[in-house]
C-alpha positions as a Python dict, from the first residue, in 0.01 Angstrom:
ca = {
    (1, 'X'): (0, 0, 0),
    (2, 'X'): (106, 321, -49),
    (3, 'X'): (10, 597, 155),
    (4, 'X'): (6, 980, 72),
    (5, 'X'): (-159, 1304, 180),
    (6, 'X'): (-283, 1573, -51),
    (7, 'X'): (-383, 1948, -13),
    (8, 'X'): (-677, 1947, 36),
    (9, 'X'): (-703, 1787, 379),
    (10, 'X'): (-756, 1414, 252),
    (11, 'X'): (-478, 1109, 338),
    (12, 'X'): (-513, 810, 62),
    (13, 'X'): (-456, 485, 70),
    (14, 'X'): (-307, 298, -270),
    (15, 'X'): (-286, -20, -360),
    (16, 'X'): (59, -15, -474),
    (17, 'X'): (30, -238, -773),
    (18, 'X'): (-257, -62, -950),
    (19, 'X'): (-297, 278, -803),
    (20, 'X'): (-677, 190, -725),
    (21, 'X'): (-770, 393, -343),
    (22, 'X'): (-831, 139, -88),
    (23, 'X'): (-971, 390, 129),
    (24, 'X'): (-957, 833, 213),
    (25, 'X'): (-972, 1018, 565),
    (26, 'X'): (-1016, 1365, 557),
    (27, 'X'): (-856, 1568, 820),
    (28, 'X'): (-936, 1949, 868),
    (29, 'X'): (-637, 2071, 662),
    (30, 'X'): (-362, 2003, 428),
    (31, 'X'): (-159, 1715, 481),
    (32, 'X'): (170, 1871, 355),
    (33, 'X'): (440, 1610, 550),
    (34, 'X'): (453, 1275, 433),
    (35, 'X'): (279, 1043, 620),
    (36, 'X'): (468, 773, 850),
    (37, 'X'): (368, 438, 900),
    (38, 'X'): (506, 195, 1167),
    (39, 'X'): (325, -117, 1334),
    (40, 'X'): (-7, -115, 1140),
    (41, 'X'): (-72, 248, 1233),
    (42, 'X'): (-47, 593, 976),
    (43, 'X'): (71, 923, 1180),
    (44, 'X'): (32, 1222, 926),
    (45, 'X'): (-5, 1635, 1053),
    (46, 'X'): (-262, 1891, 947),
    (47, 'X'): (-211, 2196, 839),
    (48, 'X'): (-565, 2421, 896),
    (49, 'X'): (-652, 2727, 1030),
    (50, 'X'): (-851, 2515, 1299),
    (51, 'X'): (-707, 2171, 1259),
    (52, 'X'): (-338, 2148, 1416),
    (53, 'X'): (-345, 1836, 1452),
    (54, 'X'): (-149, 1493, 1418),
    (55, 'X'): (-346, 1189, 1385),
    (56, 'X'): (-299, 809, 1419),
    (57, 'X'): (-499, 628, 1140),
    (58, 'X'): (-569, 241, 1098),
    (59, 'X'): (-324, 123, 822),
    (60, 'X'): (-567, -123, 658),
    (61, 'X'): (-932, 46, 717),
    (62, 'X'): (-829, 459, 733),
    (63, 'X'): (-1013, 466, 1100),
    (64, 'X'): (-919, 729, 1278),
    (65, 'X'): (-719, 569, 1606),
    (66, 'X'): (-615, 906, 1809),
    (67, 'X'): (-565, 1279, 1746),
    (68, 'X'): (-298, 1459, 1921),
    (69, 'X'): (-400, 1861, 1901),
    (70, 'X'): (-65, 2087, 1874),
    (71, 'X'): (-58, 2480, 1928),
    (72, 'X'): (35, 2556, 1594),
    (73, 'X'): (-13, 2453, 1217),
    (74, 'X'): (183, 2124, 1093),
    (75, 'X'): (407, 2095, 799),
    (76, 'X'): (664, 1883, 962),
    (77, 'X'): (654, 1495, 869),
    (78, 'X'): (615, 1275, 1155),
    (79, 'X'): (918, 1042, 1245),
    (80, 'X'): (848, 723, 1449),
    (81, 'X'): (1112, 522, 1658),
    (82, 'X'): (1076, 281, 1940),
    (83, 'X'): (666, 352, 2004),
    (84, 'X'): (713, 716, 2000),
    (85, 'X'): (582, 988, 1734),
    (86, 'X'): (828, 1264, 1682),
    (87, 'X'): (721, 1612, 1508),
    (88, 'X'): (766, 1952, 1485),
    (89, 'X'): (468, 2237, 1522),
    (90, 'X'): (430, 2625, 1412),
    (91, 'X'): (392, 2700, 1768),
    (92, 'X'): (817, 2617, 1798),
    (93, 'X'): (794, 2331, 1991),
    (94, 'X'): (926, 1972, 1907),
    (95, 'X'): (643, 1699, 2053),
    (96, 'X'): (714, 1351, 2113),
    (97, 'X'): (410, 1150, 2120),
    (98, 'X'): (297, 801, 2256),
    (99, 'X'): (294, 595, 1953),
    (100, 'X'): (-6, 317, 2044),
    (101, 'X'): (-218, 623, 2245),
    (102, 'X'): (-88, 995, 2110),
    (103, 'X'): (-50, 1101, 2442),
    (104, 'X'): (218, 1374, 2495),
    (105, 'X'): (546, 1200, 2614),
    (106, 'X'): (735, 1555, 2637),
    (107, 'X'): (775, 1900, 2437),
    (108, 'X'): (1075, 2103, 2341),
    (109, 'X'): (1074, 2460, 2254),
    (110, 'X'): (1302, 2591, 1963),
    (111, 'X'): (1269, 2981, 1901),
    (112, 'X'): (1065, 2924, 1605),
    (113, 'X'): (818, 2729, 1444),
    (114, 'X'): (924, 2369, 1306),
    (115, 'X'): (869, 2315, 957),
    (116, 'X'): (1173, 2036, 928),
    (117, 'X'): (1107, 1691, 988),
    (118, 'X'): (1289, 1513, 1257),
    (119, 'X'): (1530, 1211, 1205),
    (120, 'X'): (1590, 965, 1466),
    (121, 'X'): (1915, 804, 1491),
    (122, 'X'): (2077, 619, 1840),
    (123, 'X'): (1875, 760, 2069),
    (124, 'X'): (1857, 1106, 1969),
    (125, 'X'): (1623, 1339, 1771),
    (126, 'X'): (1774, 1598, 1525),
    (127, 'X'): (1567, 1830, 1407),
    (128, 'X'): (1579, 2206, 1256),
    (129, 'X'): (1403, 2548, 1320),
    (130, 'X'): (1259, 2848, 1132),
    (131, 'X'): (1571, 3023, 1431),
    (132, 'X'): (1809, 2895, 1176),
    (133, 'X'): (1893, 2615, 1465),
    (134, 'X'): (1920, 2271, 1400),
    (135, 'X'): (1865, 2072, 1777),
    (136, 'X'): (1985, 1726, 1892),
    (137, 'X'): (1721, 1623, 2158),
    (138, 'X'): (1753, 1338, 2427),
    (139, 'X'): (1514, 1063, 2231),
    (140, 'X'): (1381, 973, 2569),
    (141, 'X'): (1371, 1267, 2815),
    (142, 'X'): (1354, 1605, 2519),
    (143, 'X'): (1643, 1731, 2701),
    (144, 'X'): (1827, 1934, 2443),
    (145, 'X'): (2219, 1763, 2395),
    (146, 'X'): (2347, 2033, 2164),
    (147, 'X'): (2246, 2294, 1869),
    (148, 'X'): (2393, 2451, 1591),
    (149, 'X'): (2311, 2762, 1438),
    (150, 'X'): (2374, 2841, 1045),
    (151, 'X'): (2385, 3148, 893),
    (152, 'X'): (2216, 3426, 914),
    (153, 'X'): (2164, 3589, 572),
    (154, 'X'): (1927, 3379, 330),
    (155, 'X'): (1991, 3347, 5),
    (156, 'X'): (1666, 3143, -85),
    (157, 'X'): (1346, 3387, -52),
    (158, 'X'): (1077, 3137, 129),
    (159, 'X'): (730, 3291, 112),
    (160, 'X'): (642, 3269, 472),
    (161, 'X'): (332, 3093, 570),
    (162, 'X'): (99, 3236, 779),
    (163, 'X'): (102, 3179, 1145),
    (164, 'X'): (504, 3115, 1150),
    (165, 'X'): (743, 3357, 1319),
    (166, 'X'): (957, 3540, 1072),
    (167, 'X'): (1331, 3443, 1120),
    (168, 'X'): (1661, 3522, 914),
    (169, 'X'): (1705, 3157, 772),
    (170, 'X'): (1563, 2835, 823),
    (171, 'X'): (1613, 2470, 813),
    (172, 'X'): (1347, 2345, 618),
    (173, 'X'): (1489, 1986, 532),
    (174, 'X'): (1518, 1685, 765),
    (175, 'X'): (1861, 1612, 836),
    (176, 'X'): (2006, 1318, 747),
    (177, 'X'): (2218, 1057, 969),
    (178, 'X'): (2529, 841, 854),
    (179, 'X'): (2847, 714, 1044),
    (180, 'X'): (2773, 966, 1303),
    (181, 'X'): (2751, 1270, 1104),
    (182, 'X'): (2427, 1459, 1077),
    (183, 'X'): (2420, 1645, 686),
    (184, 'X'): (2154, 1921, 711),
    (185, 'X'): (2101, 2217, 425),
    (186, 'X'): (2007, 2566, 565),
    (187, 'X'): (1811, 2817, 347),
    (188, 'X'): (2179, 3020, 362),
    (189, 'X'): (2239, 2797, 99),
    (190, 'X'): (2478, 2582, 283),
    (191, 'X'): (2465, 2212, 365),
    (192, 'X'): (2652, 2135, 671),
    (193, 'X'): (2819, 1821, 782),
    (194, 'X'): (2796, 1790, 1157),
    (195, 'X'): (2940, 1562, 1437),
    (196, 'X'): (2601, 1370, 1545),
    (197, 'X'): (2765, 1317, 1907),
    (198, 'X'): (2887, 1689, 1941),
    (199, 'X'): (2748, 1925, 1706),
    (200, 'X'): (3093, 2027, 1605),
    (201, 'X'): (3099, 2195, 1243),
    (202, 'X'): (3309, 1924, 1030),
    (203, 'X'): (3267, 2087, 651),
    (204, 'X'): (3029, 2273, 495),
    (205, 'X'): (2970, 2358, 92),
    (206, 'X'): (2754, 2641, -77),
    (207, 'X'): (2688, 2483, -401),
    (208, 'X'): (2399, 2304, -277),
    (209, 'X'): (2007, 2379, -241),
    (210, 'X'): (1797, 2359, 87),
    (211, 'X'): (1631, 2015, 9),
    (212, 'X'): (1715, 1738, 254),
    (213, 'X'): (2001, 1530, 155),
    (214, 'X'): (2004, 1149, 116),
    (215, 'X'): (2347, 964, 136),
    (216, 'X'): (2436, 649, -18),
    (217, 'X'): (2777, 500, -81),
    (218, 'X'): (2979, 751, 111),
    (219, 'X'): (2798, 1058, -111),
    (220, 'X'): (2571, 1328, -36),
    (221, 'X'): (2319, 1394, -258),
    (222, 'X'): (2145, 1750, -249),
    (223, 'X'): (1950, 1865, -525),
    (224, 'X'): (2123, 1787, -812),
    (225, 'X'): (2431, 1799, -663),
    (226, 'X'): (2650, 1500, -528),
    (227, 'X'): (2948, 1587, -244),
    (228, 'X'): (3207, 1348, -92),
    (229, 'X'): (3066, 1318, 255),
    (230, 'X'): (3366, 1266, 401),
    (231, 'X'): (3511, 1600, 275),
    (232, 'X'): (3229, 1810, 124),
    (233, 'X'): (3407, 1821, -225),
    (234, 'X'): (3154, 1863, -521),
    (235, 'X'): (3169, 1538, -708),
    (236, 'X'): (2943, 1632, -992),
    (237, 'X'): (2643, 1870, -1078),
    (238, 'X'): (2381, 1832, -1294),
    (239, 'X'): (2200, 2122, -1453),
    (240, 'X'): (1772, 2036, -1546),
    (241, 'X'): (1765, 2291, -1780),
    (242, 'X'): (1469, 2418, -1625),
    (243, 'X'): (1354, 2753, -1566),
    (244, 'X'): (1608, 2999, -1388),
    (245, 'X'): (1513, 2930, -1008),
    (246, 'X'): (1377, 2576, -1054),
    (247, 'X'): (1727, 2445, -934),
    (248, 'X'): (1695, 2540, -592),
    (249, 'X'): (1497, 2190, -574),
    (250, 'X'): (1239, 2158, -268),
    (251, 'X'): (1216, 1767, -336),
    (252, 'X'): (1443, 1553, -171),
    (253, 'X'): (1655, 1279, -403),
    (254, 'X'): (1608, 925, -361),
    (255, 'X'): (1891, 652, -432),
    (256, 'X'): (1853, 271, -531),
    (257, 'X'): (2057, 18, -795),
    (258, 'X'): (2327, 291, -842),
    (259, 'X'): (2070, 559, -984),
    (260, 'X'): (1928, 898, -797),
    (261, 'X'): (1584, 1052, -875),
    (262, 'X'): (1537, 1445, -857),
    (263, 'X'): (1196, 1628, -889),
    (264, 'X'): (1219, 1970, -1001),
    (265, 'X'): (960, 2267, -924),
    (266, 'X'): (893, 2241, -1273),
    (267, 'X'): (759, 1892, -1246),
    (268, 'X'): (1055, 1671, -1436),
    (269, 'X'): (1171, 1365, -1280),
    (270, 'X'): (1559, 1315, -1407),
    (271, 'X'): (1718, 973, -1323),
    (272, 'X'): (2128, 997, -1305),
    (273, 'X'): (2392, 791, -1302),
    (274, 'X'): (2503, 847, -921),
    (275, 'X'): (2851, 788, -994),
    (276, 'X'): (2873, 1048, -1267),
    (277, 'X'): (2545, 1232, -1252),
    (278, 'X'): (2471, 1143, -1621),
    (279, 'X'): (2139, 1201, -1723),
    (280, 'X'): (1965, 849, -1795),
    (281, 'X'): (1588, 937, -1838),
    (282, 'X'): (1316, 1209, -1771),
    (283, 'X'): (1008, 1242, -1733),
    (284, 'X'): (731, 1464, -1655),
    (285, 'X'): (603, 1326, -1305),
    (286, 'X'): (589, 1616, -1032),
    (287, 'X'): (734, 1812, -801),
    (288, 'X'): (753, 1601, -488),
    (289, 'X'): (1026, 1379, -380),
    (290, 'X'): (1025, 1024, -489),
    (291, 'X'): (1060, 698, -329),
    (292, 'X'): (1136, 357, -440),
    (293, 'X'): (1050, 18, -335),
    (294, 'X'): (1095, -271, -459),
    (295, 'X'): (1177, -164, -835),
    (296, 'X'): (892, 74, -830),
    (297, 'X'): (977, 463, -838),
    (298, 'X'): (656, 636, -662),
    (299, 'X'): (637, 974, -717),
    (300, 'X'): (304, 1246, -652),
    (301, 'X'): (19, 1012, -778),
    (302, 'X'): (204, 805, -1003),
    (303, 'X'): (392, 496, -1015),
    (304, 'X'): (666, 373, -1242),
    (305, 'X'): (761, 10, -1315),
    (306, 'X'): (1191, 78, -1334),
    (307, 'X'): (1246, -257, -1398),
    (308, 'X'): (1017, -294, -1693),
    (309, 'X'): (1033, -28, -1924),
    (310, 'X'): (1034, 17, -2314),
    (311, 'X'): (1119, 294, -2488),
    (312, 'X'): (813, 393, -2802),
    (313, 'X'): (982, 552, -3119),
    (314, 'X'): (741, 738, -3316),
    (315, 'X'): (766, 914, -3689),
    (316, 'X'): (497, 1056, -3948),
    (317, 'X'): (549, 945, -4274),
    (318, 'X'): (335, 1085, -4553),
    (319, 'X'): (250, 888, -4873),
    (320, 'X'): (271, 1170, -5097),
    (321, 'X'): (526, 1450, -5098),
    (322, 'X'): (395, 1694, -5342),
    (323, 'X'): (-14, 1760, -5296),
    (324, 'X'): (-286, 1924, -5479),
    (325, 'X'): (-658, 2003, -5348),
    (326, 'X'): (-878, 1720, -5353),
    (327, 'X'): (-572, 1420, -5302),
    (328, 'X'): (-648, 1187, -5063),
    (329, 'X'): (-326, 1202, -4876),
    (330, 'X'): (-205, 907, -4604),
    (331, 'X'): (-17, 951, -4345),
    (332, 'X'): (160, 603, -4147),
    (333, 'X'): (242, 642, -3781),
    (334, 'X'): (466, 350, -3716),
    (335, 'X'): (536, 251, -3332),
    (336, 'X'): (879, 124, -3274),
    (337, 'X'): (937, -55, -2946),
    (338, 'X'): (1310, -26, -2878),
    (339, 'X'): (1244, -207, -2532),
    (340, 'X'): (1406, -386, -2384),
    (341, 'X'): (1049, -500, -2222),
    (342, 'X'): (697, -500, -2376),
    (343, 'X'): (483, -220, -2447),
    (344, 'X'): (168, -243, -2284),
    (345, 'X'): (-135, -31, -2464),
    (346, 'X'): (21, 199, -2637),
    (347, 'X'): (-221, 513, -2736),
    (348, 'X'): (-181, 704, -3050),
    (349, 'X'): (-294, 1056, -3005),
    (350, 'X'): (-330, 1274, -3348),
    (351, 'X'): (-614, 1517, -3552),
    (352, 'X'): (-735, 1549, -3861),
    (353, 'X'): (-491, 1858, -4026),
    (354, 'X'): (-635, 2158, -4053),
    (355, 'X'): (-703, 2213, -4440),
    (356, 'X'): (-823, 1792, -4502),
    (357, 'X'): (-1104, 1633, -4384),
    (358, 'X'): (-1160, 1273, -4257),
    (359, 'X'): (-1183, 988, -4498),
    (360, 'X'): (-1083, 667, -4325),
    (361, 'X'): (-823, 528, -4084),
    (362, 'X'): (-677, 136, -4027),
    (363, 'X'): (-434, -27, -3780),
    (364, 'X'): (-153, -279, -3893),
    (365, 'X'): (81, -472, -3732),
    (366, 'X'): (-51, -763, -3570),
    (367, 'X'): (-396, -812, -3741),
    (368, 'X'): (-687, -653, -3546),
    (369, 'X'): (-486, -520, -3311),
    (370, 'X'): (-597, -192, -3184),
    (371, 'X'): (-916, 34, -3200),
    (372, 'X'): (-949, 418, -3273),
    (373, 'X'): (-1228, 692, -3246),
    (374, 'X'): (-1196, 910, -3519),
    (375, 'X'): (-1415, 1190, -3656),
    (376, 'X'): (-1708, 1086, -3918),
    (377, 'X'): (-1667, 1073, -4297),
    (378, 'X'): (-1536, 1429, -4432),
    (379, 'X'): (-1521, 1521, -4090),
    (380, 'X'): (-1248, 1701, -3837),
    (381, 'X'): (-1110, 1674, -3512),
    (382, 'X'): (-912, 1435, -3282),
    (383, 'X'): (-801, 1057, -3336),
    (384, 'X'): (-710, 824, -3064),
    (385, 'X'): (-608, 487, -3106),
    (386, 'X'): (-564, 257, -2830),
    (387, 'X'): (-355, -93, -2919),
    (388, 'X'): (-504, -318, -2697),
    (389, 'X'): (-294, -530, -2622),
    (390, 'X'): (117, -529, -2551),
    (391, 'X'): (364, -530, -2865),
    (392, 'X'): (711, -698, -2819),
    (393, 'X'): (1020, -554, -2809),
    (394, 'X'): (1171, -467, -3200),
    (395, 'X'): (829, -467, -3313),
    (396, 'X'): (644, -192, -3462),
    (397, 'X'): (194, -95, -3407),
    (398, 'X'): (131, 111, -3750),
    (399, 'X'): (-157, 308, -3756),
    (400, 'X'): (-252, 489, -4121),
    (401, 'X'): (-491, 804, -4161),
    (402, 'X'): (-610, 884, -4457),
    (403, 'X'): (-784, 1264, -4565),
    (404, 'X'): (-867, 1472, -4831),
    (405, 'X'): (-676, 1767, -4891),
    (406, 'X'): (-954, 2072, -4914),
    (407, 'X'): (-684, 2346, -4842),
    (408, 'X'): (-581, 2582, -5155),
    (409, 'X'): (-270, 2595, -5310),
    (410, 'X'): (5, 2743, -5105),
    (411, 'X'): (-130, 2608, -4760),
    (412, 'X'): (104, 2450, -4509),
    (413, 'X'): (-65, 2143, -4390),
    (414, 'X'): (106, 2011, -4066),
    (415, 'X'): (66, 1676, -3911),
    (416, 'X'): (94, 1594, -3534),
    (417, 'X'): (143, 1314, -3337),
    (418, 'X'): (204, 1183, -3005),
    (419, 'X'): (204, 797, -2835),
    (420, 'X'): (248, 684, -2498),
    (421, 'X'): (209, 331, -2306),
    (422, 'X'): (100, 211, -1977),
    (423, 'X'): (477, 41, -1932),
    (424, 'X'): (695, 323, -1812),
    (425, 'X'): (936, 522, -2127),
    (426, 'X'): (1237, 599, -1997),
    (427, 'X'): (1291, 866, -2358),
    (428, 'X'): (972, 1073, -2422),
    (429, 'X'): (1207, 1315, -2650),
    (430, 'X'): (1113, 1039, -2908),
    (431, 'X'): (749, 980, -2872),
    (432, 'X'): (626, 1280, -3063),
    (433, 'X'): (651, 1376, -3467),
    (434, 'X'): (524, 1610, -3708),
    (435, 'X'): (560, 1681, -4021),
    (436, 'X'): (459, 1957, -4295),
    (437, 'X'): (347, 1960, -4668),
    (438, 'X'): (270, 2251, -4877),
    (439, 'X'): (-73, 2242, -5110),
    (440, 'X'): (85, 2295, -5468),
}
């Protein structure tokens, strides 16, 4: 199951193979932090202006187990460890909460509200502030062991949500916890490598964003960025091409089989090479961070097979290359599969070209495979055509429309087309084609 809140107030419940909801609560807010699920039980915050409130939910049935009400509005994701329920608040303080019965264990105060989501690591809770502060609290008691502060000039502007206490930088991410150093990024634009037993400053690099980190392998991975962790050297960079801003990156990274995944604000998922930060794939698949289990990359709503992909390779080819009013003119849209896996119901989206009309349309490839709705005889508008079925890899789907031209001479006629499969394509660059003729 997969479990994931949404903004407007409602937590849902996946089944993980086929995306179909298993079952919905709706709290009174948005459920900005990412829900946490330990021992049968979902623990998700609300952000509202009159719900402030974490809740425990029944894993399997969504029934609402215990609500813990917190002075202040929750972005923080819950963290859970040992039958307790770690996470931040607006109103600056850090709860710790009784797992099985959400009563309040103890309460730390920060000089800020708490937007960061605590990690949990050896008996001790590090978490940051909107004071710039990030805190290493006694897992058991809240008593505060050390805390760090980081900069104070920003050089991200965060639009500051109502009901939180301005501050001159914040730690927005949840720090991360390896071989006793905690990595945390700071809206300064720094990410800081920390002693986990001490709080003692070991390195810290500006080339990063404020997203958390994720390390893996002796790297940090930040962004698009990947730093020795050892040293904070800049191992390699990768620039989305995005719009100028989008590479600050609010999404954390996620690392499996030797491959990172990075959201952008612009909604592009890039996998890279985590060795060299080559690009491997993208797609267009959100803005939030991504997680993968078991060979499946989750991401937002959607859910992508990564160990069963094939890559559709589409062109436009035209029958006739010099036309005259009233041809009937035929355009073939053959579907490659490259692979390496099968395509599974590919769709063929395309239109009538403005200046022809309808006349007829057939699939070939494997006989009767596929079905299309199309516009009626002499007609215009859109064609889809579903293959309904899978097609192997190094085989091709061809699907051929056929109109009449009624444009004048001198009119550019262009063609359009665009396919897509259930099985997740790794290379979209290559799933679209056009192509333009001139009415002699």
């Amino acid at each position: 199951m997969v479990y994931v809140g949404s903004d407007h107030g409602t937590v849902y419940a996946l089944n993980a193979s086929t995306g179909a909801t298993l079952w919905s609560y709706t709290t009174g807010g948005s459920s900005f932090g990412s829900p946490a699920v330990a021992n049968g039980v979902v623990y998700v915050g609300s952000w509202g202006d009159f719900d402030s409130n974490v809740y425990a939910l029944n894993a399997s049935t969504g029934a609402k187990l215990w609500s813990y009400t917190t002075g202040g509005q929750l972005v923080s994701s819950p963290a859970v460890a040992n039958g307790v329920v770690y996470i931040g608040s607006g109103d600056r303080n850090v709860y710790a909460l009784n797992a099985s019965t959400g009563a309040k264990l103890w309460s730390y105060t920060t000089g800020a509200g708490v937007e960061s989501s605590p990690a949990v690591a050896n008996g001790v809770v590090y978490v940051g502030s909107d004071d710039d502060n990030l805190y290493a609290l006694n897992a058991s008691t809240g008593a505060k062991l050390w805390s760090f502060a980081t900069g104070s000039e920003c050089v991200f502007f965060i639009p500051q949500p109502p009901g939180f206490l301005n501050a001159p930088c914040k730690i927005f991410s949840s720090p991360a916890v390896a071989n006793g150093v905690v990595y945390v990024s700071s809206t300064d634009g720094n990410l800081y490598a920390l002693n986990a037993s001490t709080g003692a400053k070991l390195w810290s690099n500006p080339a990063v964003s404020y997203s958390s980190p994720a390390v893996a392998n002796g790297v940090v991975y930040i962004g698009s960025t990947a730093l020795n962790a050892n040293t904070g050297a800049v191992l390699w960079g990768f620039n989305t091409g995005d719009n100028a801003g989008d590479d600050i990156f609010t999404s954390s990274p996620a690392v499996a089989n030797g491959v990172v995944y990075i959201a952008t604000e612009n909604g592009n998922m890039f996998a890279l090479n985590a060795s060299t930060g080559a690009q491997l794939w993208t797609y267009p698949a959100g803005d939030v961070s991504p997680v993968v289990v078991n060979g499946t990359l989750y991401v937002g709503s959607a859910a992508f097979n990564l160990t069963g992909s094939a890559d559709l390779y589409l062109r436009i080819r035209p029958t006739l290359t010099t036309v005259h009013q009233g041809n009937l003119l035929t355009y073939a849209f053959p579907v490659w599969n490259l692979g390496p896996h099968d395509a599974v119901h590919e769709v063929l989206n395309t239109q009538v070209p403005e200046g022809t009309t309808f006349d007829y349309i057939r699939i070939s490839g494997t006989p009767g495979l596929g079905t299309c709705t199309h516009p009626p005889y002499q007609g215009t508008g859109q064609i889809v055509c579903h293959e309904n079925s899978a097609m192997a890899p190094n085989t091709t789907w061809t699907v051929r429309l056929t109109v009449k031209v009624t444009a004048p001479a001198g009119t550019v006629i262009t063609e359009n087309a665009a396919t897509i499969a259930d099985t997740f394509d790794p290379n979209l660059a290559n799933n679209m084609a056009t192509v333009s003729l001139t009415v002699q």
